[in-house]
N, C-alpha and C positions, 0 to 999 in steps of 0.2 A: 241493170241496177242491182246492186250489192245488200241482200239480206241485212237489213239493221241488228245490231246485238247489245244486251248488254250485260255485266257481271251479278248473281247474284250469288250470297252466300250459305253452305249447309249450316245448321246447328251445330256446334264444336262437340270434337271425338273426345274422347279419353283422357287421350295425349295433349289434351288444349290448342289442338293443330284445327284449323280451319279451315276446309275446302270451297275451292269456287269454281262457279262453273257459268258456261253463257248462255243467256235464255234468248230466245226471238223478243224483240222488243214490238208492241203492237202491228202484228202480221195483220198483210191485208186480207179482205176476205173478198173473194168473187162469186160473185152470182150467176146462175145456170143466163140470165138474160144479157148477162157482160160480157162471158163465154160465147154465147151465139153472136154476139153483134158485134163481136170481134172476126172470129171464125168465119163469117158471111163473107167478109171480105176478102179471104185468103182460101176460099172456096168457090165452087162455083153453085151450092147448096143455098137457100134463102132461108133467114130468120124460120120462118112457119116451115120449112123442110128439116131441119135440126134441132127444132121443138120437138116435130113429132117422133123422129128418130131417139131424142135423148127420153120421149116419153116411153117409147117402146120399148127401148133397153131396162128402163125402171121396173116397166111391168115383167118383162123377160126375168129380170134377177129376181125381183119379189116370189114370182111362181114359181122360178125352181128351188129358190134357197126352201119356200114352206115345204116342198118334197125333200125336202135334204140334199139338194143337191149342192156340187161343188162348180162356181162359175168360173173361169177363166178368158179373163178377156186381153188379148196378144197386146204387147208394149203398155199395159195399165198393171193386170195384177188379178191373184184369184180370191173371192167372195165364197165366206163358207160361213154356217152359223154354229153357235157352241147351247146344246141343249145341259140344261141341270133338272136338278131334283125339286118339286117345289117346296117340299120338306124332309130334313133329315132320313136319310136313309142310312141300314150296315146289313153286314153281309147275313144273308139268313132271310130279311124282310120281302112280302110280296111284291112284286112290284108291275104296274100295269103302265100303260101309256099313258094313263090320265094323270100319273104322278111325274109326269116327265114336261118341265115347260121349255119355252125358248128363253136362252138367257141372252146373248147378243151376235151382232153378227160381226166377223171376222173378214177385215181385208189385208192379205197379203202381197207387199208389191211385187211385180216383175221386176229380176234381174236387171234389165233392160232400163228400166227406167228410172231405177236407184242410177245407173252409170252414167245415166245421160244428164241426170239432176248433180250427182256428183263433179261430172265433165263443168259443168255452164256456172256452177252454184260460186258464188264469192261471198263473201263478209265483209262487214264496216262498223266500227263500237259506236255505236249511240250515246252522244254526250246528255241528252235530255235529260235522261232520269239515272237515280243514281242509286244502288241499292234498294233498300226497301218502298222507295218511293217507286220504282218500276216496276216491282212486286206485287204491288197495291195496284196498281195500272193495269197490268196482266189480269189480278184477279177481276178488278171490274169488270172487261172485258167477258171474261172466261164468266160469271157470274149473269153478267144483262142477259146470253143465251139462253143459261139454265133457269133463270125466272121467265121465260117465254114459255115454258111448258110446268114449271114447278113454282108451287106460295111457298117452300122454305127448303130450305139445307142444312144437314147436319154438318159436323167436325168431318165425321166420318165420309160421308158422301163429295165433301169438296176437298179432301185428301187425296180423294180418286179424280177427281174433275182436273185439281189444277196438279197432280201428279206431284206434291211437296208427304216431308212426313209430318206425320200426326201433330208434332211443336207446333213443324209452320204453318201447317194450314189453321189449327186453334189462332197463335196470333195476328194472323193476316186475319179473318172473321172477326176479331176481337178489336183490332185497331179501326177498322172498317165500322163496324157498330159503335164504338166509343169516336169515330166521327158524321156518326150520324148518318150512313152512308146504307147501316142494315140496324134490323131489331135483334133485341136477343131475348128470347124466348126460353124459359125454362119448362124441358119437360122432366119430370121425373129425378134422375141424377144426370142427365142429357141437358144440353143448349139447342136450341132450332134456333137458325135466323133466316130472316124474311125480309125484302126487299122494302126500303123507302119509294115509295113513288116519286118523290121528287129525285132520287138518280135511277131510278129503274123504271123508264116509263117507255 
């Protein structure tokens, strides 16, 4: 089955020229329980065997990444995490452990399996949505996650989330709230928006 796509566009250069480019159109997402009840059958492992197996590896990476270690696991890819500062630091300042947090973790794929996803991978344009209406689509999607663990989001924060610049992400938050879709919150000289329940429930 051929990866759906469709066009969206940058904010225009300089030169009035305008770039485009193809985004994934509403990827599907699989769960560790779709995975196994798939797997089951193309093994000869049962559901409660590849439970506890995928639970093991979790705990396996969680303990060595908190040591710093770097995990590599053959045909997937290596797991490493990226420590910062929790406050401003420059060169001269004391500096102990306790000033050092975790800031995320890092997965790098294997070679391997970039080739193989390369090898099999195909494309098809998605007539459904069509510019900024797909846009809008993406970000809901990319949004209903991040209010599962967060009540708002900045400009700034969902810049990073839905990986757009600072223009688009303002106006996608912006058209999204002016349909009622999120609130907008003024902090300071900042906007917070926060989820409707009736599309974020």
């Amino acid at each position: 089955m051929p990866a759906l796509f469709d066009i969206y566009k940058s904010p225009p250069r300089k030169d009035g020229k305008v770039s485009i480019h193809p985004r994934l159109v509403s990827p599907n997402r699989y769960s560790s329980a779709q995975m196994m009840s798939e797997q089951e059958h193309a093994t000869t492992l049962t559901t409660h065997d590849l439970k506890a197996a995928l639970s093991a590896v979790g705990t396996y990476l969680i303990d060595q990444l908190a040591q710093g270690g770097r995990v590599h696991l053959d045909g997937i890819g290596t797991f490493s995490i990226v420590p910062h500062f929790d406050t401003p630091k420059f060169e001269g300042d004391k500096v102990s452990g306790k000033d050092v947090t975790f800031k995320r973790v890092v997965f790098t794929p294997a070679r391997r399996m970039q080739q193989e996803i390369k090898a099999k991978i195909s494309f098809k344009q998605h007539k459904g949505y069509h510019g900024h209406e797909m846009e809008e689509a993406h970000a809901m999607l990319l949004l209903k996650e991040y209010f599962l663990l967060n009540h708002s989001i900045s400009v700034r924060e969902f810049e990073r989330l839905a990986k757009v610049c600072t223009t688009r992400a303002r106006e996608l938050l912006l058209a999204l709230s002016q349909k009622g879709r999120l609130t907008r919150r003024r902090i300071g000289n900042a906007y917070l928006y926060e989820p409707n329940p009736d599309f974020f429930s």
